[in-house]
N, C-alpha and C positions, 0 to 999 in steps of 0.2 A: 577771246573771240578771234577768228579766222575774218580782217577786212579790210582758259577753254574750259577737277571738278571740286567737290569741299567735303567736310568728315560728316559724312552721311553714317548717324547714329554709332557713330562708333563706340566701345564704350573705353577705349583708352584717350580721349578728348577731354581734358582737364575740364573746371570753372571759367567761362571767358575771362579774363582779363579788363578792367575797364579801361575804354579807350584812348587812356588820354598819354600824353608824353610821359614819357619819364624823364629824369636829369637828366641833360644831354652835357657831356664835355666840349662840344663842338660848339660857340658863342659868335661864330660869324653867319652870315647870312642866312638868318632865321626861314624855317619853310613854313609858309601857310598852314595852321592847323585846323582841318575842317570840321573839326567836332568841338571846337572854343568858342566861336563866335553866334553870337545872337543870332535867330533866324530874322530877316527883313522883313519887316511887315508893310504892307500900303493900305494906311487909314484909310487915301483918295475911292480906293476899287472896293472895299469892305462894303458890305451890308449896313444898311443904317444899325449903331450900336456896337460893330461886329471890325475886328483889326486879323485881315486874311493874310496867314503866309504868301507870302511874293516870292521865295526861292525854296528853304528848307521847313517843313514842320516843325512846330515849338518843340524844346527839346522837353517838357515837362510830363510829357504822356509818351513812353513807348511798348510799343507790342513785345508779349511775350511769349504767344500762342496764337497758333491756329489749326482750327476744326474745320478744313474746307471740302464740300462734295461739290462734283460737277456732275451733269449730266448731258456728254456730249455725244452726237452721232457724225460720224463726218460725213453723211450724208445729207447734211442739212447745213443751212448757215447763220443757223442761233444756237446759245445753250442756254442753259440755267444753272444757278449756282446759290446754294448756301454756306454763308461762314460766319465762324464766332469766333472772336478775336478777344483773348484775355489779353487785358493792358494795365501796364502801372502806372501810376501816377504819381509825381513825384511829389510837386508841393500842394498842402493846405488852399483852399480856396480858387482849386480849378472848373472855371464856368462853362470853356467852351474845349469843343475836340475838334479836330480836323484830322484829315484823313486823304487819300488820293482816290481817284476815281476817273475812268475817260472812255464815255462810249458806253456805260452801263447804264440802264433801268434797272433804279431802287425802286424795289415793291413795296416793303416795309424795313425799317429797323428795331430793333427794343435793346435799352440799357439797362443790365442790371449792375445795380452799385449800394452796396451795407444795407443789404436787403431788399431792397426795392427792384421793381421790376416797371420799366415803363416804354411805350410808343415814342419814340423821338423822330421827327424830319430832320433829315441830312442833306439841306440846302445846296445848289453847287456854288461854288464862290466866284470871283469875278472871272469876266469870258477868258477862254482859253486858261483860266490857273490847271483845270483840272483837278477840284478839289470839290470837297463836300464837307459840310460843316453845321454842329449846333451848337446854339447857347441854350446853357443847362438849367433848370429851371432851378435848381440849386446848388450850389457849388462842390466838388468833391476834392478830395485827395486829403493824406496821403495813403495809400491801398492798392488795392486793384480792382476792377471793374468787365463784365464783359458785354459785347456788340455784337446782337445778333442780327445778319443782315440776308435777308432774299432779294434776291436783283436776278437779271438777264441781260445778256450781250449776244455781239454777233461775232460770227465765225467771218475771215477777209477769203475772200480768194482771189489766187495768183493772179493780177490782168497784166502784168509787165516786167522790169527788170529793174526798177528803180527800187527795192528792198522795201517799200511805202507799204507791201500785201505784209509783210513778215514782221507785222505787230500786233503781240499778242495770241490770240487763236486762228491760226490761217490752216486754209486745205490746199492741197494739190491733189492733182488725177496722174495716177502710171498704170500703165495696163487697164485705161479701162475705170479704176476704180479709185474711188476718193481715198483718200491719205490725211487727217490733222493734225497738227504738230503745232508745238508753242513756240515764243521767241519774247522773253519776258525783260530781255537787256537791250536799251539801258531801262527806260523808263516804260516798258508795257506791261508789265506785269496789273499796271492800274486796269488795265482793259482788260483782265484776266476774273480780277476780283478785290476789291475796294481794301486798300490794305496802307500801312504805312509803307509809301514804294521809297526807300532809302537804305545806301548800302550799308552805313551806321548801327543800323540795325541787323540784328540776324538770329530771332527766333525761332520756335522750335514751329515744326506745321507738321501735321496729321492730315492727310490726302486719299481722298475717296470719288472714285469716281465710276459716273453709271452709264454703261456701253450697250450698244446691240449686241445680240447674243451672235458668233463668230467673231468679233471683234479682238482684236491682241490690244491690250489696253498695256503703258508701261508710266512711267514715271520715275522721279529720283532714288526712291527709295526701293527695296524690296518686296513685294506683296507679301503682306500680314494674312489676310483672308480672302476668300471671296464666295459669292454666292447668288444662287438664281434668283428674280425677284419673280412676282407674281405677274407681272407684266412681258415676262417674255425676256429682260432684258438682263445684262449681270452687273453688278455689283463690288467694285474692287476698292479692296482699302492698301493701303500703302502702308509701310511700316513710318512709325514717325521720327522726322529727323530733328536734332537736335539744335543745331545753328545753322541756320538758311537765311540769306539775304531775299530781297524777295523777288531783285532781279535772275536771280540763279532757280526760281523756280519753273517747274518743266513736266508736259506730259506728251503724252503722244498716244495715237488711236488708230487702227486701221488693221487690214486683211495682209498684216505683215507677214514673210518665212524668219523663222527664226534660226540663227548659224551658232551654233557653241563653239569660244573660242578655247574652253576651258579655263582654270585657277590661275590666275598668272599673279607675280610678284609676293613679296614678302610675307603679305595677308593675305596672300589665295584666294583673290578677292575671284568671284566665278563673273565670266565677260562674253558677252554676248552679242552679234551684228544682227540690227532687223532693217530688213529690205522689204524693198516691194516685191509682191507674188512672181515669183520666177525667176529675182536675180539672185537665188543660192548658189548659183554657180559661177558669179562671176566678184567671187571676194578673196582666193585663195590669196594676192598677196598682202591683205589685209591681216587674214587669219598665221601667216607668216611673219610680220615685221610686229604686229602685238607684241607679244614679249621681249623681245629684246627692246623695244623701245621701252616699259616698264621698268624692265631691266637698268637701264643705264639711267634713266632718272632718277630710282630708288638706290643706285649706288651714287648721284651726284649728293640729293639732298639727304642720304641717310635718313632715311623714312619711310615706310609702306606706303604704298597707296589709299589715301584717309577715303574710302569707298567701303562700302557692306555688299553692292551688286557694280554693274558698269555695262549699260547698253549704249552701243553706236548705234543711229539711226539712221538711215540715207533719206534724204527732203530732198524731190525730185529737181526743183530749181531752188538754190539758194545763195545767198550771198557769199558764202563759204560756207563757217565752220561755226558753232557753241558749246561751250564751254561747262552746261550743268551738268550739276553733279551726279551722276550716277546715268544718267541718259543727254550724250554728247550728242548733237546732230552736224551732219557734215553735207553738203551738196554732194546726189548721186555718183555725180561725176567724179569724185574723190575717193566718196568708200565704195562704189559699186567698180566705178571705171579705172578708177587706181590713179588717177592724175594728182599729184604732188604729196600722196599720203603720207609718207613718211614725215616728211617736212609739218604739213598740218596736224596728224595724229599729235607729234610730238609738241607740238605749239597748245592742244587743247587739253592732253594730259600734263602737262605741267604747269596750268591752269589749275588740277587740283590740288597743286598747293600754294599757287603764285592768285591772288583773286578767292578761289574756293575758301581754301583753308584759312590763307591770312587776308583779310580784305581792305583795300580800301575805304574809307568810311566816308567821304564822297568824291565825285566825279573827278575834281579839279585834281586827284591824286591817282588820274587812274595806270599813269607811268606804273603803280608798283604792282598792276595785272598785268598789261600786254608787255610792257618792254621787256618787265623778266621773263615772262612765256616765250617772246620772241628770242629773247637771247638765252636764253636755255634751252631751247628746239634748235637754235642754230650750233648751238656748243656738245650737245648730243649725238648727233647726226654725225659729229665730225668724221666719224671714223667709212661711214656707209659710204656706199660705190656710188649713193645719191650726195655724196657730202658736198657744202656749199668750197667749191672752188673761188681761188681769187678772185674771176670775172662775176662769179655769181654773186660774193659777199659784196663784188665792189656794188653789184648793181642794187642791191638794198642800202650799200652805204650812200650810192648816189639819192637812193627816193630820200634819204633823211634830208641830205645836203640841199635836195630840190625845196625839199619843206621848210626847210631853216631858210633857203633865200627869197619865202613868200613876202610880198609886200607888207602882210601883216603876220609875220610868224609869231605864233606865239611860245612861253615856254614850255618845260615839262612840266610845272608845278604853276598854275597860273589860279587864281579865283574865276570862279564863275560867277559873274555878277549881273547879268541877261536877267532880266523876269520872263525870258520867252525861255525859260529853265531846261525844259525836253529838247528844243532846236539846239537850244547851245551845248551841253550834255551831247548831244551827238555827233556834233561837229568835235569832240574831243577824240573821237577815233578816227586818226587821221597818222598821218605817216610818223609825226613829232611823237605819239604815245608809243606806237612798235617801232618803226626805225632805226628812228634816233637815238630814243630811250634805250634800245636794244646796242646801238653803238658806244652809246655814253659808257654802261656796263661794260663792255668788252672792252673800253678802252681803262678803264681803272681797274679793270680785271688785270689785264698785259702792266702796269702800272705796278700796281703792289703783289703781283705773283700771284698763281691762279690755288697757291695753297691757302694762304691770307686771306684770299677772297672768298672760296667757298667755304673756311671758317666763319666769315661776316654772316654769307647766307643759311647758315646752317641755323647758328645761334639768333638769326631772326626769325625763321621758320617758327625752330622747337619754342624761343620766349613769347611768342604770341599765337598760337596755335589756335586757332577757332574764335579770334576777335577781330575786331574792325579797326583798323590802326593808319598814323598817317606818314610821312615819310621820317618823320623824328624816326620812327620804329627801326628802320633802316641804316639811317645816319650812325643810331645809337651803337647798334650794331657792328659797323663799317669801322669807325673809330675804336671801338673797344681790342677790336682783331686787327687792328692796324697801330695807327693814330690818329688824334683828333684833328690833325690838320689834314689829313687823307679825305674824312666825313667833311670838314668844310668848304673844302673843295669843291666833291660833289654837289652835298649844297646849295654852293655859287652858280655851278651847273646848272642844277633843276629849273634855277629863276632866272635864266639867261636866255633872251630870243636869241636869234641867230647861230652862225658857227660860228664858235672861238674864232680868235684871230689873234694869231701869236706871230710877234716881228723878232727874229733871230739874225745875230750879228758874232760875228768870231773879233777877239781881240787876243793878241800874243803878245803883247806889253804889258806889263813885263814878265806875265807868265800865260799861256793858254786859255781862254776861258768865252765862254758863250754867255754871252749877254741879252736876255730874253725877254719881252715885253706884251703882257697879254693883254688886249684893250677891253673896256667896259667893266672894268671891275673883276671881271672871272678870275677864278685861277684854277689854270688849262694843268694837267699831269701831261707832260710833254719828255718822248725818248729821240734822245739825238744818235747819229752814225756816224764815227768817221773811223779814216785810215789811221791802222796802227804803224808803227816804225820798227817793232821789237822783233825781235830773230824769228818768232814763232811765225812772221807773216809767209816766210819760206815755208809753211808746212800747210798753209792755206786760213792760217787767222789772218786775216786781212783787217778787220774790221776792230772797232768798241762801241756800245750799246753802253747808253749811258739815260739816267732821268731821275727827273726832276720837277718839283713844282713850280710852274710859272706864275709869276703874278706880275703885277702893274710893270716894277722893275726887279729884274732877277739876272745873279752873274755867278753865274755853275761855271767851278774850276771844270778843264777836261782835262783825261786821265793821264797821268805822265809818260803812258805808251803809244800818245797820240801826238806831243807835241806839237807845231804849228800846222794844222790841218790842211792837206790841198784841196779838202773839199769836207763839206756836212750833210747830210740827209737828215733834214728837223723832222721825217717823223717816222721814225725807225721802223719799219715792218709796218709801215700804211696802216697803222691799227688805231692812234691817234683821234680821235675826235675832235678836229682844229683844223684850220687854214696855215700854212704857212707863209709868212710874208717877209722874203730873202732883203738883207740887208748887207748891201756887200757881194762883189763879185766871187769871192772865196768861198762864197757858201755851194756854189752850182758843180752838181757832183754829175762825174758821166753818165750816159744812160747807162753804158755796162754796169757801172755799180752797185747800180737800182737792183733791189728786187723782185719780183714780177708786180706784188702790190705796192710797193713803193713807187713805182711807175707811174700805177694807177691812182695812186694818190699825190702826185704832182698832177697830172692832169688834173685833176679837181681842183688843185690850187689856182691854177690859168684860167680853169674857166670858170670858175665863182668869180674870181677876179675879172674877168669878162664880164660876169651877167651885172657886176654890182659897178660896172665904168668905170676899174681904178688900173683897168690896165691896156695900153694903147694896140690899137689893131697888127700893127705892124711888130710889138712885142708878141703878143698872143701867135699873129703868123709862128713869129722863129720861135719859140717853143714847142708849136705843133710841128714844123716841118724837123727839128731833132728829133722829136719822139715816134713819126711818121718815118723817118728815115733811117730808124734803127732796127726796120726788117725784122723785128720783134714781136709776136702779137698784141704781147701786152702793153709797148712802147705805141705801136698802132692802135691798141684798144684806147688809150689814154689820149691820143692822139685826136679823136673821133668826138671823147668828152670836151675837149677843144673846140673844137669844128661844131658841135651840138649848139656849145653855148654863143659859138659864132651864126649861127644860122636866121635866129631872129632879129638880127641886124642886117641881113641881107637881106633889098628890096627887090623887086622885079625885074629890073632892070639890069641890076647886078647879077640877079641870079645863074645867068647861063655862065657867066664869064667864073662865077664862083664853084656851080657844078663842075663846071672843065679842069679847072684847076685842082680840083679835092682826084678828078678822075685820073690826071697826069703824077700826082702824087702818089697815091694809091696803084698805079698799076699794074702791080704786081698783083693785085689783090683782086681785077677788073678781067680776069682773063676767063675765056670758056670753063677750063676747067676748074680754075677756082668758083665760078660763081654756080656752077651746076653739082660739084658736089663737094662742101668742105669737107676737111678732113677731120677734124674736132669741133665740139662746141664753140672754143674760142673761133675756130674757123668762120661758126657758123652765126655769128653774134657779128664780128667783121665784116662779114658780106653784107646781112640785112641792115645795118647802120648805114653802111656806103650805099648801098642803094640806094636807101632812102633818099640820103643827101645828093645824090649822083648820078643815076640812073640815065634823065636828059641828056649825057653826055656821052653815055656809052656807043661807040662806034656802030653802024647797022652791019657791020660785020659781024661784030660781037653775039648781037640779037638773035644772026640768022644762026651762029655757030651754035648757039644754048638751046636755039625753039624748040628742036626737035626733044631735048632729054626733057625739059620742063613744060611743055606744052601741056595741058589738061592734068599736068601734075598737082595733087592738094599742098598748099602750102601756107604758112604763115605770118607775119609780119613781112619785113623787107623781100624775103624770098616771094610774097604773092604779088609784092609791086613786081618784079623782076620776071614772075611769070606773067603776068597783065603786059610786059613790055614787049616781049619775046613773044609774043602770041601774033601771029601774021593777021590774022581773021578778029580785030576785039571785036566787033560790033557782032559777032556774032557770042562770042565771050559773052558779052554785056549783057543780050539775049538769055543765055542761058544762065547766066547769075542773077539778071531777075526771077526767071521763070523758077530760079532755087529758093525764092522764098514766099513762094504759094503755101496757104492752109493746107494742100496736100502733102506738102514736101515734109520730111521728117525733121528733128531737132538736126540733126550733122547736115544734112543736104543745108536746110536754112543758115548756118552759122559758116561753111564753106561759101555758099553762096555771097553771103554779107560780107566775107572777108576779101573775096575777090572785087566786090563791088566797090570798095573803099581802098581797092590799090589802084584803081582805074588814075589817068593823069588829068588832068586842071579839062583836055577840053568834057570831058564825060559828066561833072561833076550839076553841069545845067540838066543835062538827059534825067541825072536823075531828082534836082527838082521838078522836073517834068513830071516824071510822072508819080510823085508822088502827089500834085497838083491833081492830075488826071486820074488818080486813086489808082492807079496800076502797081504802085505800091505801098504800103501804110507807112503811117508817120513814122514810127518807132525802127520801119525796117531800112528807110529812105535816110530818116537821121543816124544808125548806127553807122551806114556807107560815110557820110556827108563828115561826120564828127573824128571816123580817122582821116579825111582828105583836110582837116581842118588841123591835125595836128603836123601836117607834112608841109614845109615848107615849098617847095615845088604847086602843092595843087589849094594853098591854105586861100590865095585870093575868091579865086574859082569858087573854090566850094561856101566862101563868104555868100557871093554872089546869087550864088544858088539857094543855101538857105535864107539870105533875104526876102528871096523872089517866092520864097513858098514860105513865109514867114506863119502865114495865115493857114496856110494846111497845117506843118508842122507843131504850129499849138494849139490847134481843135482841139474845143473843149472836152469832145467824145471823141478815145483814143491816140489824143496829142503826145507830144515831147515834153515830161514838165519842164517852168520855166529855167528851172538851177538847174538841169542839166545844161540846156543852152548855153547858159552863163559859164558853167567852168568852162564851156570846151571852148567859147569865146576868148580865156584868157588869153588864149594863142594870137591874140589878133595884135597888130604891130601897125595899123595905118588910120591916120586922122579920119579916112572916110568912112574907112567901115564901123569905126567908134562911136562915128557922128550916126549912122545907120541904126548902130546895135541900142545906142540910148533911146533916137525914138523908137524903135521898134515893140522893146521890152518896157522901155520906163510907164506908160501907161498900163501895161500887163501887170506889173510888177506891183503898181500903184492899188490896182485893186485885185491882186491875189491874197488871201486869209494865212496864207504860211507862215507860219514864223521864220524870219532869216530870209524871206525872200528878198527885202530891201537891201540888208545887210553883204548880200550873195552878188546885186547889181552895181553896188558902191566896189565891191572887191574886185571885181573885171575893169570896170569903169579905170580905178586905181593901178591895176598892174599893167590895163594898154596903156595908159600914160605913160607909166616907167618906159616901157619896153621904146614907146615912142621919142620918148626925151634921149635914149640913150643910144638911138637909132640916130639920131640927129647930132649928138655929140661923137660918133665913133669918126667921124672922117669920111674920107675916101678907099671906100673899100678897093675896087679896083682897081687903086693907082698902087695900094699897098698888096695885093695879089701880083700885081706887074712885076714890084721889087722883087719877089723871092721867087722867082718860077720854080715849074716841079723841074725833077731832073733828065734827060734824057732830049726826044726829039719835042717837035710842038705838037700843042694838044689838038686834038681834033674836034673840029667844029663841033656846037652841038648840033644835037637833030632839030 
């Protein structure tokens, strides 16, 4: 998932595999195996008699079929549905069944089992499990059995942005006309139709479904038949697929055009784009970058495409991108509009074999879907004119590092032990399962060679091909094409919060050698850098690349063409997954010798070391002003990660004297013509950061020089603060970027509008609790502005202020902000008062909201203003230590 298919009826798909480990070589730091352990039961919540799953279904009954018809019109917002479910049962004297279910009406069920045919009630089990349940009037197993169930649900429709419509059966309108499309991951598939919803499983399903006549009906598999009913309506059956999880199940319905992209890849599998009525003409570079993206996956993993058909489907507003099999959906604005395709196509196709093909068998493991999707989309691409550049990959490696310094980060491989099962389950898609996970790879990739390693992936692919397997699968793998201390490593990895944290030290007594110390038990694959001495450096070898496994204590000789180093780079080509923490003046190597990511990942050293108070204001300064003052992008870029992590330590009162100073710094960077048109990406990533932080400080010279090129120009992040500045007339601005997100205005008008609204500065930020008080603007359009002045340092009090003061608009029961929204964008707050503000305001709300995790979501804000406030108070004097280093040149000029 995009926040991608599986071997649909193939008939080269062996016998699953059962799921369990095999011998592993690897004996250190055991990974959680989610298919071993009992499911939890809670006697307290059970039915008198009755002991109800609390997390997983009993492992004693699993599905091995299903017969399911719908009959949906997106016209309407219920369906109906029938299904039979053939199940096995494993042991002798099985009394009760359970099953999932959320949001349906059961009409009837009947069981038939060793002949008998009977009516059974399918009780729901305790509030919120989401389950349904009987005790059997006499025991069965061991056999099979089947459940035939009639029930009804409803169809959701889209009312906001918060992803809360896109479970299960939801519609959208484009043109005019209804659109329905499914969304069965993680846990909706229950809302779909009463099923074992577990990845563990993955049965075979036969899929029928009954449409209004014009309707394009689609789904995972290929249509088997179809035909008119007597009612006017048609009738489609789907070919049936062989192993489907049942989060991976998917249809789609509506007055689509359909685009042939043609045969593409090994299997010639035929692929196909369905849009809404009238955007055929605007997918060519979809129908363009198709194959070769195919192309280059099916030469990484040495495999076809495990698909028999493959429709993309554009969903007019969606959270991204999904992943099933045979019909992938992607937000409009990706497959119609072309925004980041490349990147997501290839994140959701190699899904069909990363998830799809080999799966997870539960949540807690779902590292081995998105981070390989993530890091095989990023390793694919490398070559395209889209490929992730340094800045770009840093800027994913940043979101991991952000997530690893959560107050409560958790690992890659962690238990889910929540009985609010579905909230916690979702809360697993978050930066740690694609970022990081995506980083941790790449970095054991660079580590033992990218020949080695896509041997590992190869051989875990083709040995589990169509089963549900848990990270042992991996490891086993990893080790066997390497060695078993490579897989143990990982391992240690998986079950590890935070980023590594490795302290390196040079000792030349009495021979060269790096002495390395990884804390918390991990053991980090870490490449060191240093200068060589041998004649070849005349010819431009300057350098050795060296590595090694780090653990608790470790002393790696360096190479004998290195001798007593006058400097080290602990993490050779910034590719590393770890902190470095210098020991030793010997280790501090010139910026020159940095390479553009190595730059960038020292900056992430200084400011982790920043955000977690282990490194003094006045150090942090002189790191940033070397890497600031080496007129370098990338030394500036890293520079910036500096300054970022410095930012929420600077109060109010600090802040002009902090903006001026980043401005004096910076000013090469601060002039007309750099800020009106960069020259590249990095240019332009440069500018918008310094704004941000900086802006206040810019000379009204400066302002008046830029007005005129960016005045009423559309623009995005730091550049819309920068034209919001340079604009002579805001309040007439302001005016017109309300008036941009009227019902009449269209989706681009409204979303330019909001953008400009939320670069507006600290005094605007009241105006627009105003009116969304005075209803001049709606909650959701009032809080999108409000939530980026909340993540901006410059205007974050302000807009506190503001959302206080409309506290009561912004979460109307009808059309409010939900409360966890609030909450995350609250983390950003940094001051005793507004902490004290934010608990009463929400902790009564929170007290009696029915969501699961809402508690949980207010305890987690509550926890990181703490941090941020303890470490605010521990940092010092910021502007006595701003005093010490001035920038260079004349003095800065006042702010405005």
């Amino acid at each position: 998932m995009w926040r991608i298919a599986l071997c649909a009826a193939l008939a080269s798909c062996g016998p699953p595999e059962p799921p369990t480990a095999r011998a592993s070589a690897v004996a250190a730091a055991p990974v959680p195996d989610a298919t071993a352990a009992a499911p939890v039961v809670d006697a307290a919540l059970a039915a008198p008699g009755e002991l109800a799953p609390r997390l997983q279904l009993p492992a004693g009954v699993a599905p091995v079929r299903y017969e399911l018809s719908l009959e949906l019109d997106p016209d309407r917002d219920a369906f109906a549905g029938h299904v039979v479910i053939t199940i096995a049962i494993a042991a002798p004297g099985t009394s009760q069944l359970w099953l999932n279910a959320a949001d349906l009406e059961i009409t009837t069920a009947r069981l038939t089992a060793d002949g008998r045919d009977e009516v059974i009630a399918l009780v729901p089990g305790p509030p919120g499990s989401q389950l349904r349940g009987t005790t059997l009037a006499r025991a069965l197993g061991p056999g099979t059995a089947t459940l035939a169930i009639d029930y009804t649900g409803r169809i959701t429709e889209l009312a906001g942005r918060s992803g809360k419509d896109e479970e299960g059966l939801f519609r959208e309108r484009a043109g005019g006309r209804w659109y329905l499309y499914s969304q069965a991951e993680s846990t909706f598939a229950r809302r779909i139709v009463p099923c074992f919803d577990e990845p563990r499983w993955k049965p075979a399903w036969q899929v029928t479904v009954v449409v209004p006549r014009g309707q394009v009906a689609l789904g995972n598999a290929p249509v088997a038949a179809e035909r008119a009913r007597a009612d006017g309506r048609r009738e489609v059956r789907f070919a049936e697929i062989e192993r489907l999880p049942s989060y991976l199940l998917a249809v789609a319905v509506g007055p689509f055009d359909l685009v042939n992209v043609g045969k593409l890849g090994r299997g010639h599998v035929p692929v196909r784009l369905a849009v809404a009525r009238g955007d055929t003409g605007r997918v060519a570079h979809a129908v363009r970058a198709l194959p070769r993206i195919v192309d280059e996956l099916e030469r990484y993993v040495d495999a076809p495409l495990p698909l028999a058909k493959l429709d993309l489907v554009a969903v007019p507003e969606f959270f991204g991108a999904m992943e099933n099999p045979g019909l992938i959906t992607f937000e409009a604005a990706t497959l119609v509009g072309g925004r980041d395709f490349v990147a997501v196509a290839a994140h959701e196709l190699a899904h069909q074999w990363f998830g799809d093909s080999v799966t997870p068998a539960w949540w807690d493991e779902l590292w081995l879907s998105e981070a390989f999707a993530s890091w095989l989309d990023h390793r694919v691409t490398a070559g395209w004119k889209t490929a992730k550049s340094p800045e770009v990959a840093h800027r994913v490696r940043g979101e991991a590092l952000a997530a690893d310094d959560d107050v409560d980060a958790r690992a890659l491989v962690q238990p889910i032990a929540s009985p609010d099962a579905p909230d916690a389950i979702e809360a697993t898609f978050d930066a740690i399962a694609y970022e990081k996970g995506a980083a941790v790879l790449a970095a054991f990739e660079g580590f033992v060679g990218p020949g080695a390693f896509r041997a590992a992936v190869r051989s875990y692919l083709a040995g589990h091909r169509g089963t549900s397997v848990t990270s042992r699968a991996f490891l086993d793998a990893l080790g066997a094409a390497t060695r078993p201390e490579v897989a143990a490593a990982l391992a240690s990895n998986l079950g590890h919060a935070g980023t590594p944290v490795v302290g390196l030290a040079v000792s030349c007594t009495p021979t060269p050698v790096v002495v390395a110390s990884a804390r918390d038990g991990v053991i980090v694959p870490v490449c060191v850098r240093a200068p060589t001495t041998t004649p070849e450096a005349a010819h431009g070898h300057t350098s050795v690349r060296q590595c090694f496994l780090a653990g608790s204590h470790t002393v790696e000789p360096l190479a004998a063409t290195v001798g007593c180093p006058a400097w080290l780079i602990g993490n050779a080509g910034g590719t590393g997954y770890y902190r470095v923490v210098p020991r030793g003046a010997a280790l501090a190597a010139p910026v020159e010798a940095m390479s553009p990511s190595e730059r960038l990942a020292r900056g992430d050293d200084v400011a982790i070391a920043v955000r977690r108070g282990e490194l003094p204001i006045r150090d942090a300064l002189a790191s940033l002003t070397v890497l600031a003052h080496s007129h370098d992008r990338y030394g500036e870029l890293a520079a910036l990660d500096i300054a970022d992590a410095l930012d929420p330590l600077v109060g109010d009162q600090a802040r002009p004297a902090w903006a001026g100073w980043l401005a004096g710094w910076f000013a090469g960077r601060l002039t007309p013509a750099a800020l009106v048109a960069p020259r590249s990406q990095l240019d332009a990533m440069v500018r918008d950061r310094l704004v941000e932080l900086a802006v206040t400080a810019l000379p009204m010279a400066t302002l008046i020089a830029v007005r005129t090129a960016l005045d009423r120009r559309p623009a995005r992040d730091g550049a819309a603060v920068l034209v919001v500045a340079a604009t002579a007339s805001r309040d007439a601005l302001f005016e017109r970027a309300v008036a941009a997100t009227t019902v009449g205005s269209t989706g681009a008008e409204r979303e330019a509008g909001l953008e400009v609204l939320g670069a507006f500065g600290a005094s605007y930020a009241s105006r627009i609790g105003e009116r969304v008080r005075d209803h001049r603007l709606s909650a959701a359009h009032a809080w999108t502005a409000l939530e980026a002045m909340l993540a901006r340092g410059e205007t974050r009090t302000a807009a506190w202020r503001a959302v206080h003061a409309a506290i009561e608009a912004l979460l109307a029961p009808r059309g409010g902000v939900p409360v966890r929204d609030v909450l995350a964008a609250a983390t950003a707050l940094c001051e005793p008062v507004a902490r004290a503000e934010l608990a009463a305001d929400l902790a009564p709300r929170v007290a009696a909201d029915a969501a699961p995790g809402v508690r949980r979501a207010l305890e987690h804000t509550l926890a990181t203003i703490d941090r941020c406030i303890a470490r605010r108070a521990a940092a010092g004097d910021l502007v006595g230590a701003l005093a010490a280093s001035p920038p260079p040149g004349a003095a800065l000029t006042p702010p405005r």
